[in-house]
C-alpha positions as CSV (number, residue, x, y, z in Angstrom):
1,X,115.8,31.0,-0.5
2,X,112.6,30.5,1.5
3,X,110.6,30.1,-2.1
4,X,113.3,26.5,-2.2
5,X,112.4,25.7,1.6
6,X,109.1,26.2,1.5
7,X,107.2,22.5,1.6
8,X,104.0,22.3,-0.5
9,X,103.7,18.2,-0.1
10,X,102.1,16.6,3.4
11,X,104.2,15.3,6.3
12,X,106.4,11.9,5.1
13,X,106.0,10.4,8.2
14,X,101.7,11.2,7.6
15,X,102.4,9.3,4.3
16,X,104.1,6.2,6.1
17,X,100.9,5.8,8.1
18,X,98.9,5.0,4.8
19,X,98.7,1.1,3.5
20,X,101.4,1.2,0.4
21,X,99.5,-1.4,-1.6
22,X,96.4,0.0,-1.3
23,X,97.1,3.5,-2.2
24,X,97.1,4.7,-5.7
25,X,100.2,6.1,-6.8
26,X,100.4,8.8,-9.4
27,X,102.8,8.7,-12.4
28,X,103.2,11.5,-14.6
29,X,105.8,10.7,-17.5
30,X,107.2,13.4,-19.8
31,X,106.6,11.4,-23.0
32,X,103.8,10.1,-22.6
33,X,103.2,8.9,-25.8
34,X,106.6,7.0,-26.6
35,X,106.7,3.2,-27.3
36,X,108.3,3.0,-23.5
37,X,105.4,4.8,-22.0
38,X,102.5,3.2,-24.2
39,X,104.2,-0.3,-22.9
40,X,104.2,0.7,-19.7
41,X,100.7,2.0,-19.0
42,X,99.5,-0.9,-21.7
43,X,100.9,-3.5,-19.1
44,X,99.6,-2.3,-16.0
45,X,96.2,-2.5,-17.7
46,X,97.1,-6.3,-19.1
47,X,98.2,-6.4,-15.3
48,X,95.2,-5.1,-13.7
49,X,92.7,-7.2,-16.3
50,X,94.7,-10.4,-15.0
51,X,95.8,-10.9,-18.8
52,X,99.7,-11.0,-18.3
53,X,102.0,-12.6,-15.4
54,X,104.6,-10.2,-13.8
55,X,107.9,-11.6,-16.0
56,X,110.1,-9.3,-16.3
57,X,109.5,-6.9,-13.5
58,X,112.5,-7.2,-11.8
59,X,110.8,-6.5,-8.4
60,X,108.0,-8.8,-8.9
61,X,110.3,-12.2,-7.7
62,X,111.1,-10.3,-4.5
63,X,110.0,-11.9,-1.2
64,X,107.2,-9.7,0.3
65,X,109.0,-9.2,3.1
66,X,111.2,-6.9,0.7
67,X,108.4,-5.3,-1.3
68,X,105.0,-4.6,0.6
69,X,106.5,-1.4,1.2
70,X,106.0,-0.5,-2.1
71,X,102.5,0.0,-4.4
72,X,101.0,-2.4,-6.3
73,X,101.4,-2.4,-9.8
74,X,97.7,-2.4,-10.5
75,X,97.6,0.8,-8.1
76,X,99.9,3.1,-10.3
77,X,97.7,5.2,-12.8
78,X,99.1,7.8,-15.3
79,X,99.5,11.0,-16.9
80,X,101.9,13.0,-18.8
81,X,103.0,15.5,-21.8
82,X,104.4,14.9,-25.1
83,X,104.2,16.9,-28.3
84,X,102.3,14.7,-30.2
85,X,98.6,15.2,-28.8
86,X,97.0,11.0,-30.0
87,X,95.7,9.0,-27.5
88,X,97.8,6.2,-25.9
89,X,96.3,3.5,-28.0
90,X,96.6,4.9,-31.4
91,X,99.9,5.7,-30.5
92,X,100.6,2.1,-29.7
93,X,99.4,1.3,-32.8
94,X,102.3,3.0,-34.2
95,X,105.0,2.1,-32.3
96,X,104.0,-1.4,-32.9
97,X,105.3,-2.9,-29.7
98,X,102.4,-4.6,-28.7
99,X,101.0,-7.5,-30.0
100,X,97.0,-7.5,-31.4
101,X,95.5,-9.5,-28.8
102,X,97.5,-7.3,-26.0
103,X,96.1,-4.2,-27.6
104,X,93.1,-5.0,-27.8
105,X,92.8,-5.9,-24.1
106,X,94.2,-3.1,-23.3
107,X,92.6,-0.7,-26.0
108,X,89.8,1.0,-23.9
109,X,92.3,2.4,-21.0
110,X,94.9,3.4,-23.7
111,X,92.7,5.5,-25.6
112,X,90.7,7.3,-22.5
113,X,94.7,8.9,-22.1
114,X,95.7,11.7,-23.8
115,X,98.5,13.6,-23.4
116,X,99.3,17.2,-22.0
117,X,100.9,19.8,-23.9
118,X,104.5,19.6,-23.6
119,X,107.2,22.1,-23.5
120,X,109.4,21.5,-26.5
121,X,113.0,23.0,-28.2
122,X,114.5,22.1,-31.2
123,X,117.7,23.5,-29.8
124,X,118.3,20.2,-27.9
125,X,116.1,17.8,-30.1
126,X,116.2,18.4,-33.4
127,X,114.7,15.3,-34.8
128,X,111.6,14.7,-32.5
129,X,109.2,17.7,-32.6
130,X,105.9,18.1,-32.5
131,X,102.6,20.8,-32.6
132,X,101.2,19.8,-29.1
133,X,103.0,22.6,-27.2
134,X,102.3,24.3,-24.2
135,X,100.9,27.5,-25.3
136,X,103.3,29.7,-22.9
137,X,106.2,32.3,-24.2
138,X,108.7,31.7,-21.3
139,X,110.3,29.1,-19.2
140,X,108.9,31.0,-16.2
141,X,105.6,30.3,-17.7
142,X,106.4,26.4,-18.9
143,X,107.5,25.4,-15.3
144,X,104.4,26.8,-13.7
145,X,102.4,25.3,-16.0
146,X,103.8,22.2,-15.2
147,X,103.3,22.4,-11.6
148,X,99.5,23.4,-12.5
149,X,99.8,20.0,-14.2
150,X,100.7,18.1,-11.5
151,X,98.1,20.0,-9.0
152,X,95.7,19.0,-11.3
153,X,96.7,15.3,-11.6
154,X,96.7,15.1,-7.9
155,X,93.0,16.3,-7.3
156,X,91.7,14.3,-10.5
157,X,93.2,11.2,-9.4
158,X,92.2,11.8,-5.3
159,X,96.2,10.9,-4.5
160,X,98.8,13.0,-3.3
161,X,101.3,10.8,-3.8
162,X,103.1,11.5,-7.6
163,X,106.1,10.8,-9.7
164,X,107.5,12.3,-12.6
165,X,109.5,9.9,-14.6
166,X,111.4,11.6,-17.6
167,X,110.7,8.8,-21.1
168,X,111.5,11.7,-23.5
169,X,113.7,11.9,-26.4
170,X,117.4,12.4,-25.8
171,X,118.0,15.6,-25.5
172,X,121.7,18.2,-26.6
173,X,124.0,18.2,-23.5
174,X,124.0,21.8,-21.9
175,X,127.6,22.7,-20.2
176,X,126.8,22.3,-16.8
177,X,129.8,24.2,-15.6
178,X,128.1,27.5,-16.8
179,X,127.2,29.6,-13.7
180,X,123.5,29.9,-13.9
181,X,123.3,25.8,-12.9
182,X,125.4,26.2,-10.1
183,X,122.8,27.1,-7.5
184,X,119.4,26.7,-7.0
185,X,119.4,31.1,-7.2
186,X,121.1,30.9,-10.0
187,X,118.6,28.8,-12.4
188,X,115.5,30.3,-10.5
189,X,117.4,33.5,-12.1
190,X,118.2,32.2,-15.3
191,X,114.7,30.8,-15.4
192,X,113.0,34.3,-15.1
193,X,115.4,35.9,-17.7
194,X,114.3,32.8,-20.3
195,X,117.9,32.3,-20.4
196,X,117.9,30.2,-24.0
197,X,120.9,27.6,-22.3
198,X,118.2,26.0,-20.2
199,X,116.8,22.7,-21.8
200,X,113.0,21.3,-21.3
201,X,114.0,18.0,-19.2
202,X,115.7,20.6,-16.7
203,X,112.5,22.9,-16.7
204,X,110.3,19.9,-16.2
205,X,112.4,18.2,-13.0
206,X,112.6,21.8,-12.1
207,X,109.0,22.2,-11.5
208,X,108.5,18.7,-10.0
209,X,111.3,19.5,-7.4
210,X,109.2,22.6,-6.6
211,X,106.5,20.8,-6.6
212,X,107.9,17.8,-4.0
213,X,107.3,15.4,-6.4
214,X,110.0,12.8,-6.9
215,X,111.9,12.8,-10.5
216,X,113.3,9.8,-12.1
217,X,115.3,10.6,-15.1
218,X,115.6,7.3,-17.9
219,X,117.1,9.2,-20.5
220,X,121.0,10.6,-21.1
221,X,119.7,14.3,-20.7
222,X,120.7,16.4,-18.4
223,X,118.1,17.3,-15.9
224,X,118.1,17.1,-11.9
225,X,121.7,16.3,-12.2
226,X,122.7,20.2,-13.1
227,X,124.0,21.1,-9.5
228,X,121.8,23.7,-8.9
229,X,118.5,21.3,-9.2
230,X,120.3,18.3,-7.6
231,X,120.9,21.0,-4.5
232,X,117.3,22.1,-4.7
233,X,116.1,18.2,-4.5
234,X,118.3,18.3,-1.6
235,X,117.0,21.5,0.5
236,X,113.8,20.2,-0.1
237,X,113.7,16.6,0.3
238,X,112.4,15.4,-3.1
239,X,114.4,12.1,-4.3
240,X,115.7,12.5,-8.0
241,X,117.4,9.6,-9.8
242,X,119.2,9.0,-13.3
243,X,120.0,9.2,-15.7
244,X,119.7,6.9,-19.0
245,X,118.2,3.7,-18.2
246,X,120.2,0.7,-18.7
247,X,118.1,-2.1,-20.4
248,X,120.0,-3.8,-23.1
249,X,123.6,-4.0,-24.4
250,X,124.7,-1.3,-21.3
251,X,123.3,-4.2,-19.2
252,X,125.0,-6.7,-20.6
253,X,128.0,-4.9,-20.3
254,X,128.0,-4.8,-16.8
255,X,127.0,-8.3,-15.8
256,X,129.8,-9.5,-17.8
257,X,132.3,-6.9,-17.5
258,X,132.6,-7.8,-13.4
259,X,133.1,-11.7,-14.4
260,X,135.9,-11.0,-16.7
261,X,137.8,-9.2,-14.3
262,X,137.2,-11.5,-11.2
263,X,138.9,-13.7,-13.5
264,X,141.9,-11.7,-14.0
265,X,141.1,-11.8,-17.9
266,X,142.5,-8.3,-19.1
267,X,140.2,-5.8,-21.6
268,X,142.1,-5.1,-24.6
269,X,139.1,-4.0,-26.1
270,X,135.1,-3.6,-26.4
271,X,133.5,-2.7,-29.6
272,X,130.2,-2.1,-29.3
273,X,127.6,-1.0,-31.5
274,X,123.5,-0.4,-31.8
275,X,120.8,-0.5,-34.3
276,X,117.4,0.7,-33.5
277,X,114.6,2.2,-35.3
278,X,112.0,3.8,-33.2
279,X,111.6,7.3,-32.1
280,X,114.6,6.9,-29.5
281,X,116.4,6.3,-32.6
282,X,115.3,9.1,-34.3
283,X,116.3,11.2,-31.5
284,X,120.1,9.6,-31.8
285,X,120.6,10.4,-35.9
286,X,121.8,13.8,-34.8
287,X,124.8,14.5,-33.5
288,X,124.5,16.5,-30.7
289,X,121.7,14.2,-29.3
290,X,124.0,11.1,-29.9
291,X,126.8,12.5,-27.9
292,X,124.7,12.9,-25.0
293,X,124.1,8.5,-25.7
294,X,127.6,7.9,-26.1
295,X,128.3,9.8,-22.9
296,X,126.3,7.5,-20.7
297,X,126.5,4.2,-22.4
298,X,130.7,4.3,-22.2
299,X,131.4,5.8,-18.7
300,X,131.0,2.0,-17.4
301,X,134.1,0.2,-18.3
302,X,136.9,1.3,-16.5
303,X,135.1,2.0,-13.2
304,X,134.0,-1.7,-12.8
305,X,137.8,-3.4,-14.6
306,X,139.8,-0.7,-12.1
307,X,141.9,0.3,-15.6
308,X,141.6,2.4,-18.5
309,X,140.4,0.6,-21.5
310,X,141.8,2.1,-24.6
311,X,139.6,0.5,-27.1
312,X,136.3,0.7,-25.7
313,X,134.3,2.3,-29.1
314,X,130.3,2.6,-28.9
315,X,128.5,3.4,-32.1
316,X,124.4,3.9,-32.5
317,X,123.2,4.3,-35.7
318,X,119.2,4.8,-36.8
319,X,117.8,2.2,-39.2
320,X,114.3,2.9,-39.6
321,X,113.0,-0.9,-40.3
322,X,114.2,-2.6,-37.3
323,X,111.6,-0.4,-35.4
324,X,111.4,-1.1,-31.9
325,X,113.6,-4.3,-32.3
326,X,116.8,-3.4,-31.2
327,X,120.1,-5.6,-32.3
328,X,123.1,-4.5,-29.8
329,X,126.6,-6.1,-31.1
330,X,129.5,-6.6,-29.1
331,X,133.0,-7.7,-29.9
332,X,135.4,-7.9,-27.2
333,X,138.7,-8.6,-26.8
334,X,140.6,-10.4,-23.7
335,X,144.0,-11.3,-23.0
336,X,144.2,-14.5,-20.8
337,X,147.2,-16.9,-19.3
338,X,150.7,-16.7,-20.8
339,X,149.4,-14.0,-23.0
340,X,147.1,-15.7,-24.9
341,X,144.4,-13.4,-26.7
342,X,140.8,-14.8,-26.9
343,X,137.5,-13.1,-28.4
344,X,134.0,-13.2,-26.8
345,X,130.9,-12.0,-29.7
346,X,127.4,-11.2,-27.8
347,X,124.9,-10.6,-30.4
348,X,121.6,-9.5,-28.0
349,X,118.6,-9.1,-30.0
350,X,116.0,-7.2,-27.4
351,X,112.8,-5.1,-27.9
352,X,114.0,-2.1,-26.5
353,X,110.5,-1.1,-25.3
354,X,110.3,-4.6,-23.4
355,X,112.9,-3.8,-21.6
356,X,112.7,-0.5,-20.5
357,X,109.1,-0.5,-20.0
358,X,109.0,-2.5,-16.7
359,X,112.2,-0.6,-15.4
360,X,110.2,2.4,-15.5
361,X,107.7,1.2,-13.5
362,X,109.7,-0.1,-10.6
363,X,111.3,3.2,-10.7
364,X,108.2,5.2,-9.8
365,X,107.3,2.4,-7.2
366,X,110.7,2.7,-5.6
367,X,110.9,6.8,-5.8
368,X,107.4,7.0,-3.9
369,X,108.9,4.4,-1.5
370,X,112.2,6.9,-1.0
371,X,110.4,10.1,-0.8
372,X,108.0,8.4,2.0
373,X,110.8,7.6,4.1
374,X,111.6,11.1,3.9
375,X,114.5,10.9,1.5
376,X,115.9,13.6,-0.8
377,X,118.6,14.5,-3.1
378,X,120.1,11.4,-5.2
379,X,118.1,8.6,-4.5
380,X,121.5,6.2,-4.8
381,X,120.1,3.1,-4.2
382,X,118.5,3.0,-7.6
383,X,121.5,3.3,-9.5
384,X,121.3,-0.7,-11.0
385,X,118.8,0.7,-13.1
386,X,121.0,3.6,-15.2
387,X,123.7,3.8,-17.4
388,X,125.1,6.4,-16.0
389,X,123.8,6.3,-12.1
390,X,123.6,10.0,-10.0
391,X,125.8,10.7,-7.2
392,X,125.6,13.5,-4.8
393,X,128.8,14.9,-4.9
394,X,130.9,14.6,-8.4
395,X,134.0,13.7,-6.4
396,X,132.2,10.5,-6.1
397,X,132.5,7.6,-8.5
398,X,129.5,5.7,-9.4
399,X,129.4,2.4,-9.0
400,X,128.8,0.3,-12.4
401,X,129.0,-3.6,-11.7
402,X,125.3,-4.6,-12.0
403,X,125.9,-7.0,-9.0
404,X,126.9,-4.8,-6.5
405,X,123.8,-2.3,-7.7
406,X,122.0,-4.9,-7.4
407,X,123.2,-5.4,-3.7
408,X,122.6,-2.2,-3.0
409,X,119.2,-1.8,-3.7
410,X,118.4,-5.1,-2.3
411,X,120.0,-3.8,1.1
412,X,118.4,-0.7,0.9
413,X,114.8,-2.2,0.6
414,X,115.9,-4.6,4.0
415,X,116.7,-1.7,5.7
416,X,113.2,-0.4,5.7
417,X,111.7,-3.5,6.8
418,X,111.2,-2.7,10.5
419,X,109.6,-5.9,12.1
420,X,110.4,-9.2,12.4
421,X,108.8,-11.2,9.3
422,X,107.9,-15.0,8.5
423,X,110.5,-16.9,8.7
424,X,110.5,-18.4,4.8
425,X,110.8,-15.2,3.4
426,X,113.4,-14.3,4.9
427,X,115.4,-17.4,4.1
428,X,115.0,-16.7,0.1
429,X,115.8,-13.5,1.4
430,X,119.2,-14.7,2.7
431,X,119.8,-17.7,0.7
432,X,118.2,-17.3,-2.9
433,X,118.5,-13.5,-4.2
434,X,121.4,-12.4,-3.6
435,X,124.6,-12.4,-1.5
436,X,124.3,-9.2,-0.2
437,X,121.1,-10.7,2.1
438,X,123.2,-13.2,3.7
439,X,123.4,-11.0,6.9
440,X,120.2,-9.8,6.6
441,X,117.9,-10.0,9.7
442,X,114.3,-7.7,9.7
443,X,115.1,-6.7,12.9
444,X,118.4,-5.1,12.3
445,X,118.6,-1.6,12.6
446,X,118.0,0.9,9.2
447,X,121.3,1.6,7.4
């Protein structure tokens, strides 16, 4: 047990001494070369050249009061795997997210990044695979080579502060009741016999949790949620969040959802369904990937209405032209006064990469920010940014509405502001953002 004890990372409380905004924050995504990550590291380079405003950063409308705890976005720089070894921008060129004037500015930084080799299995994704492999013959090897990885990433960037966010394909669902992800001795064991039931995303939060580096998990695979790693995170105080980030149609689904029900306007029904055409996509036309999707994106419904809808059918389907242009279709039914039945359409037409990029980056922000308060295991307060949000104990229910996650995080982020503040901010604070600020006061005590 010591080996899971054992502490590699400096002091928290050393880390709190350092200025947040001036400090460079290391981000090391596992997919590096998706459409979400090429928009991601292309707008902190639009951001950094002055080229773009913040829209669309959730975070970036805060008061300051609420967010100079946290890095600047033109501090984060990046790193990461994926199996397909082309730099950042000719991968963007292929994805065809950005625009040509937005590549072009942000062309020079794109293509100095290449990716790492990445551990691959075409057990859990059949339809994304690639050459640019790590060239190891075990998971014993893979996960140390991705701790080597991230030792390396720290000295080249002169940081020790680092992130892991997971942007890879969707990934087969392992049975996490099997024994060997029960315990954190159990999957160190499992990892030294290569037992074949253990997926990359788990080996790669396996060797960030070893490493003290916090995870953040925005797909549906299973990862630091497999009880034995989400113990581990504990033990060691690494903050892990997840899983499947909710951008688009899941999003919607929870904003209106909440409404519906405060108005006593009964579900009969929510048919929902997806095109898309990029590589997440891909991922999604098989079956087993899919399931792992339609596990996260239909869990929401009956937690937030307090009843079991019996229609609530979610279909994805892969349609190569729409590209990175998602359409998301909903059709749902209600049942209003005297009985009456009523229909609501929402056809939401989003760029998937849009979307999802900017949530990625206020997750790495806010995971550095938990981990130097000396947080670990499920970082909860995150959880308006998943699908399907983590809990530590699986008795627990998450919560879905995206208001009260919302609260939540906003609560969480007053909690660590420890001195009193200017006045103004903390009247939008109070007043403008959100209800769950109306008590707020900067010198209450930490919650």
């Amino acid at each position: 047990m010591s080996v899971f004890l054992s502490n590699s990372s400096s002091d928290p409380t050393v880390l709190s001494t350092e200025s947040p905004q001036a400090t460079r924050l290391g981000v090391a995504i596992v997919g590096l070369g998706g459409a979400v990550a090429t928009t991601a590291v292309a707008g902190v380079a639009l951001l950094r050249a002055g080229a773009m405003s913040t829209t669309g950063l959730p975070l970036a409308n805060l008061p300051a009061a609420l967010t100079d705890q946290l890095v600047r976005y033109e501090n984060l720089v990046f790193g990461g795997w994926d199996l397909c070894p082309d730099d950042l921008a000719a991968a963007a060129r292929q994805h065809r997210v950005l625009e040509p004037e937005q590549l072009a500015a942000a062309e020079a930084e794109l293509s100095a990044l290449r990716p790492w080799p990445a551990v691959g299995n075409v057990r859990f994704c059949r339809n994304v695979t690639g050459q640019h492999l790590l060239p190891v013959n075990s998971h014993a090897a893979a996960v140390e080579a991705i701790r080597a990885d991230l030792q390396r990433f720290r000295r080249e960037q002169g940081t020790e502060r680092l992130v892991v966010v997971n942007l890879a394909s969707t990934e087969a669902m392992p049975d996490l009741s099997l024994p060997l992800f029960a315990t954190p001795e159990a999957f160190e064991a499992a990892v030294q016999a290569d037992d074949e039931r253990i997926p990359p995303a788990m080996l790669y939060a396996y060797a960030a949790i070893l490493e003290d580096v916090p995870y953040m998990n925005f797909t549906p695979s299973c990862a630091a949620d497999a009880p034995a790693l989400l113990r581990l995170a504990e033990l060691r105080g690494v903050p892990v969040a997840g899983k499947d980030g909710k951008t688009g149609q899941t999003f919607m689904k929870t904003v209106l959802a909440p409404a519906l029900h405060a108005r006593n306007l009964h579900i009969d029904g929510w048919f929902s369904t997806n095109i898309l055409g990029n590589r997440d996509g891909l991922a999604l036309d098989n079956a087993e990937s899919l399931a792992s999707k339609i596990t996260t994106k239909g869990s929401v419904l009956d937690q937030i209405v307090g009843y079991k809808v019996d229609n609530h059918v979610v279909h994805i389907h892969y349609y190569k032209p729409r590209g990175d242009n998602k359409e998301a279709w909903d059709n749902i039914d209600i049942e209003g006064f005297l009985g009456q039945k009523m229909q609501i359409k929402v056809n939401f037409l989003c760029r998937d990469s849009i979307l999802a990029a900017p949530l990625a980056l206020e997750l790495a922000r806010l995971a550095d920010l938990a981990k130097r308060r000396g947080e670990g295991g499920v970082a909860q307060a995150l959880g308006v940014f998943f699908k399907s949000p983590m809990v530590p104990d699986p008795s627990m229910v998450p919560i879905h509405g995206f208001e009260q996650q919302q609260a939540v995080l906003l609560n969480w982020l007053a909690a660590g502001v420890s001195a009193p503040q200017p006045q103004p901010a903390v009247e939008v604070a109070k007043g403008v953002l959100s209800p769950a600020l109306a008590s707020f006061s900067p010198d209450a005590s930490a919650v």
